[in-house]
C-alpha positions as CSV (number, residue, x, y, z in Angstrom):
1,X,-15.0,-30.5,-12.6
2,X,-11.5,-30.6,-13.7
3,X,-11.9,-27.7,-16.2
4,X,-13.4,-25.5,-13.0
5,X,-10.5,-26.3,-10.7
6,X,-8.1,-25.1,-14.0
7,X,-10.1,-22.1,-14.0
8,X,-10.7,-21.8,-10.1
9,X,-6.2,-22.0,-9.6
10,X,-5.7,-19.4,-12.7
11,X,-7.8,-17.0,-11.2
12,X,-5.3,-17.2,-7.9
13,X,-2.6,-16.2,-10.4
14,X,-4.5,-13.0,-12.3
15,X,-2.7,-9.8,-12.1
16,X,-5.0,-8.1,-8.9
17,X,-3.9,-5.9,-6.7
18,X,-1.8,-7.7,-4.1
19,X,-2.6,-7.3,-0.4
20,X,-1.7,-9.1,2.6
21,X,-4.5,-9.8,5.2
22,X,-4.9,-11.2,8.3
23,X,-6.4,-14.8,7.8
24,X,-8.9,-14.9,10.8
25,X,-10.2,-18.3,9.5
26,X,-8.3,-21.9,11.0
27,X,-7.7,-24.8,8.7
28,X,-11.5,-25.8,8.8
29,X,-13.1,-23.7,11.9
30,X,-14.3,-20.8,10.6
31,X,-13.0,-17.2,11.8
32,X,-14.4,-14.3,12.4
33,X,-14.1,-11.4,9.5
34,X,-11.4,-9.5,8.6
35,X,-12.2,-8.3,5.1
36,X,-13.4,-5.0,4.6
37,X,-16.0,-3.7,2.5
38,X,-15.9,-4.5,-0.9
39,X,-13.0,-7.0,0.0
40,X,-13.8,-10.8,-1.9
41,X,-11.6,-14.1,-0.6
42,X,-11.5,-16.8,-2.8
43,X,-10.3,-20.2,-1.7
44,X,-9.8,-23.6,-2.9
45,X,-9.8,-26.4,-0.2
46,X,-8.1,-30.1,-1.2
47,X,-8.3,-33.0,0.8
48,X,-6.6,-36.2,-0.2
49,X,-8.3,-39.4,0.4
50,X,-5.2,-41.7,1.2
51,X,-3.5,-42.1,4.2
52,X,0.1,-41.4,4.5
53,X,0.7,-44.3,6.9
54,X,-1.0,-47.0,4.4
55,X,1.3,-48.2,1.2
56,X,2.8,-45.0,1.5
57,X,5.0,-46.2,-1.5
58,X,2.0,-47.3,-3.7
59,X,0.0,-44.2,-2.6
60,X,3.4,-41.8,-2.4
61,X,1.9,-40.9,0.9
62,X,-2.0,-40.9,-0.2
63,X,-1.9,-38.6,-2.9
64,X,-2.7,-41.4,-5.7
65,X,-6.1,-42.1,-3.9
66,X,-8.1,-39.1,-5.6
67,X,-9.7,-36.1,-3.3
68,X,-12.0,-34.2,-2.6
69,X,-12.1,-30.5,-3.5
70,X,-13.8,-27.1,-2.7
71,X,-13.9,-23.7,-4.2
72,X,-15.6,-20.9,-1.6
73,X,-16.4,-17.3,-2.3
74,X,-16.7,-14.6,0.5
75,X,-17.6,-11.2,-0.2
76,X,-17.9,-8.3,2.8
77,X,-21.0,-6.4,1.7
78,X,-21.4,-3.5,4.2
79,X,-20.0,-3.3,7.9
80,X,-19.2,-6.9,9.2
81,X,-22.0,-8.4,6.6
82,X,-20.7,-11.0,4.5
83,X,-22.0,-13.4,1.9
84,X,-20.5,-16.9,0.9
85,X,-20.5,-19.5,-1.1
86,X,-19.0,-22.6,-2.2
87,X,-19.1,-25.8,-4.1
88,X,-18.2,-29.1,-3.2
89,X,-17.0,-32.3,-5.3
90,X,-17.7,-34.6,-2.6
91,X,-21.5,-35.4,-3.0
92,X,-21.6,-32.3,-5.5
93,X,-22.6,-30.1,-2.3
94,X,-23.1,-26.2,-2.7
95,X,-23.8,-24.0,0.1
96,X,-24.9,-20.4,0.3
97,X,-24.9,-18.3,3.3
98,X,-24.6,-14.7,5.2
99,X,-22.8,-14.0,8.4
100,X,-22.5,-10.7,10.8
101,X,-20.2,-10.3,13.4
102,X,-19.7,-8.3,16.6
103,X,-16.5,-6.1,17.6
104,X,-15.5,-5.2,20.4
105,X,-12.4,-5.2,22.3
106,X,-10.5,-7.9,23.1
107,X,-13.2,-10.3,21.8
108,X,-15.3,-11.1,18.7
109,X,-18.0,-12.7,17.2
110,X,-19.5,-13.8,14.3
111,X,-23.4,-15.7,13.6
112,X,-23.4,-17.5,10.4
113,X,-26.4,-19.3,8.5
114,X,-25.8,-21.4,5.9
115,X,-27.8,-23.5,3.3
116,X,-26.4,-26.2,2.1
117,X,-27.6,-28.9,-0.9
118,X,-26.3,-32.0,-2.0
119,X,-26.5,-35.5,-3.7
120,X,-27.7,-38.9,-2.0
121,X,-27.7,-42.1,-3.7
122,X,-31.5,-43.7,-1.8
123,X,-30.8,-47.1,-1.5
124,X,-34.5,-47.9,-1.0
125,X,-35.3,-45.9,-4.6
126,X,-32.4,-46.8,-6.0
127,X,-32.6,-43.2,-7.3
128,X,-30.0,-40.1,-6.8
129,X,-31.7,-37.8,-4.6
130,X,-31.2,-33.8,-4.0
131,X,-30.6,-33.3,0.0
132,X,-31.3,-29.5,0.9
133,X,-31.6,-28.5,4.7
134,X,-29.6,-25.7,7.2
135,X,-26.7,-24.9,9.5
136,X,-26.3,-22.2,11.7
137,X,-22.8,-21.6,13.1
138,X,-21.8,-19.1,16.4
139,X,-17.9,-18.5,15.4
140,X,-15.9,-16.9,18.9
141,X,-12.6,-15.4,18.9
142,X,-10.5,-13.2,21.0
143,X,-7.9,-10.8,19.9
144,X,-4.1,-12.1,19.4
145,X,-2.6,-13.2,23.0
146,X,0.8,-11.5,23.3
147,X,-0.3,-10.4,19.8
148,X,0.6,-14.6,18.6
149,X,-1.8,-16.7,19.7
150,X,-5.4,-16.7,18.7
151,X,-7.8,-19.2,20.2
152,X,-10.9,-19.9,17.9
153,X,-14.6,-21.7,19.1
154,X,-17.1,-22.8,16.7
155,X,-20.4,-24.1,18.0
156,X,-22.6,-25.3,14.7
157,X,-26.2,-26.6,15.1
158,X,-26.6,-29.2,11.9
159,X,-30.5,-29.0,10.9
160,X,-30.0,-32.2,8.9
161,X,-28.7,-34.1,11.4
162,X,-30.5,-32.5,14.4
163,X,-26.9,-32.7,15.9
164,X,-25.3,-29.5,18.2
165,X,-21.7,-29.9,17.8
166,X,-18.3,-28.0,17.9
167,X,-14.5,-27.1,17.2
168,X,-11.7,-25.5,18.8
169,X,-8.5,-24.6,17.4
170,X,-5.6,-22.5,18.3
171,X,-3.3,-20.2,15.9
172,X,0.6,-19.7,17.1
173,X,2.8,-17.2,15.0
174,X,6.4,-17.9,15.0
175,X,8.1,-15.6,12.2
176,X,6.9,-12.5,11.0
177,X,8.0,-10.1,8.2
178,X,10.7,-12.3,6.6
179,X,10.7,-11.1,3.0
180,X,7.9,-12.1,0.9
181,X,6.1,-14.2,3.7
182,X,4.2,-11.9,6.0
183,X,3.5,-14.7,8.8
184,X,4.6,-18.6,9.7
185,X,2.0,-19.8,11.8
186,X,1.3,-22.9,14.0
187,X,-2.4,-24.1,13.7
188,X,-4.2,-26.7,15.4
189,X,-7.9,-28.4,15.5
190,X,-10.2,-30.5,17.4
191,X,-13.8,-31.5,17.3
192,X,-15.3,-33.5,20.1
193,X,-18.5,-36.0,19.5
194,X,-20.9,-37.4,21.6
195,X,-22.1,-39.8,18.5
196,X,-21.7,-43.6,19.4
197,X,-20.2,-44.9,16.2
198,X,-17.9,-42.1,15.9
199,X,-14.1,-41.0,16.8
200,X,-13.4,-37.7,17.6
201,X,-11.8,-35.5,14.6
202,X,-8.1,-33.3,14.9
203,X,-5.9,-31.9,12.3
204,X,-2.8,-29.4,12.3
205,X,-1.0,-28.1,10.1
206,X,1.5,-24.8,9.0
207,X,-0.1,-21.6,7.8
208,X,2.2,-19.4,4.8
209,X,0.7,-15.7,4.3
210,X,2.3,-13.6,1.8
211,X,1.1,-10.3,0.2
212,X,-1.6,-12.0,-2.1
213,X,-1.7,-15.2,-1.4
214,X,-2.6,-17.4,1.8
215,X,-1.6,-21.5,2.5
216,X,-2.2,-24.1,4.8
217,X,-0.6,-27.5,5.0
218,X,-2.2,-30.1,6.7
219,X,-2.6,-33.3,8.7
220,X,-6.3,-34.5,9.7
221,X,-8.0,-38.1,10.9
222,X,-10.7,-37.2,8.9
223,X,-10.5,-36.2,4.9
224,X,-13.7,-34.3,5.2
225,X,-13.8,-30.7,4.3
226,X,-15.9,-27.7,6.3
227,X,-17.1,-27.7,10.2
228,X,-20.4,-29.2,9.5
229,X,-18.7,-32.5,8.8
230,X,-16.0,-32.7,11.2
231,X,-18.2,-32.0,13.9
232,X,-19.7,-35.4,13.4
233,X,-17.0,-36.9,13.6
234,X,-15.0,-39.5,12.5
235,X,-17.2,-43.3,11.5
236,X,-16.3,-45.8,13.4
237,X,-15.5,-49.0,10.8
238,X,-14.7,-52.1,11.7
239,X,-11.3,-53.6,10.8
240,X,-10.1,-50.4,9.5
241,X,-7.6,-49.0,11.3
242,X,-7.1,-45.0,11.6
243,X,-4.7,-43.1,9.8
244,X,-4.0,-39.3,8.8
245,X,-5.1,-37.4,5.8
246,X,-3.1,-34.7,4.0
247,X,-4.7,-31.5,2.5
248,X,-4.0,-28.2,1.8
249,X,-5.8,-24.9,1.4
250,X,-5.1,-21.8,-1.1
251,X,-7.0,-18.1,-0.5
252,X,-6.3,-14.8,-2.5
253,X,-8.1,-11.7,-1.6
254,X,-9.3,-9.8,-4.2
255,X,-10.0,-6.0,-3.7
């Protein structure tokens, strides 16, 4: 794993052809399109596991606690047809999955289905188990309010789970066109549950584009990475108090 993420952070640095693009995606929600055809993204999401609020001088602020990482692939195929992919550490979880979206003025939107596969320890077989089951995804966003503010709604139906649940998140530009940074924006998350034994999920955080390279910084209650997780939110655990979670993402688009 260690040897992929080397590989997986070189490739951010290779010599492409550098282009800025408008990052429709939110720290976790997922965005509709903006690559064109032929256009790949490649990403690498990182979640640490400690909380900055517990030993923060033991952890220095979490980051000593290990994390959990993902690498994700999109390509745009044809029109607004896209293919992804991705691998996760956590549970060694890949996922494969198309999307197409709808344009039209003032408002889009994008249906994604996803498979997903990962490892469960069965308690009862005392055997590692292969998990494989579905998620579709209805991703709604409008064009830029006042040409800053971009409100984004995912509604996700988890076939594993049988659980219908959803995000919403809001993107604020503050500074645009200051040298090598192409946009500062403002991004925030929440994800509502109805489950019982679970809290309901947020994280914010600062977006960095440049011409080649995209990052978020970011504070969550949850460490989890994707939609389909957050959306279930956070377990409930007795004596345990909450806390937040930093992580970061890093995107290149490749053309």
């Amino acid at each position: 794993m260690k040897k992929l993420i080397i590989l997986s952070i070189a490739m951010l640095f290779v010599p492409y052809t550098l282009m800025a693009y408008d990052d429709s995606g939110g720290l976790n929600l997922k965005g509709v399109t903006t690559l064109k055809t032929g256009q790949l993204e490649f990403r690498i999401d990182h979640r640490f596991y400690g909380k900055i609020n517990e030993k923060p001088i033991d952890t220095f602020f979490g980051l000593y606690s290990g994390a959990d990482v993902s690498l994700g692939l999109r390509y745009l195929l044809w029109s607004t047809f896209e293919v992804n992919t991705s691998f996760t550490r956590y549970e060694n979880e890949n996922t494969l999955g198309l999307s197409y979206a709808v344009l039209i003025p003032m408002f889009k939107g994008q249906i994604d289905a996803q498979l997903f596969s990962y490892k469960h320890y069965n308690v009862e077989t005392k055997k590692e188990e292969r998990i494989t089951n579905g998620f579709a995804l209805l991703s709604l966003q409008t064009d830029p309010i006042m040409k800053a503010i971009t409100p984004t709604v995912n509604i996700g139906y988890d076939a594993e789970n049988k659980e219908i649940g959803a995000g919403i998140g809001l993107a604020i530009i503050v500074l645009k066109d200051m040298g090598i940074m192409q946009k500062l924006a403002l991004l925030g998350e929440y994800y509502p549950t109805k489950l019982e034994n679970s809290d309901n999920c947020y994280c914010f955080g600062i977006r960095v584009e440049t011409y080649g390279h995209n990052f978020d910084f970011i504070l969550g209650n949850n460490s989890n990475l994707g939609v389909r997780r957050l959306m279930l939110g956070n377990p409930k655990i007795v004596g345990v108090d909450s806390g937040l979670y930093f992580g970061f993402n890093l995107k290149r688009l490749i053309d």
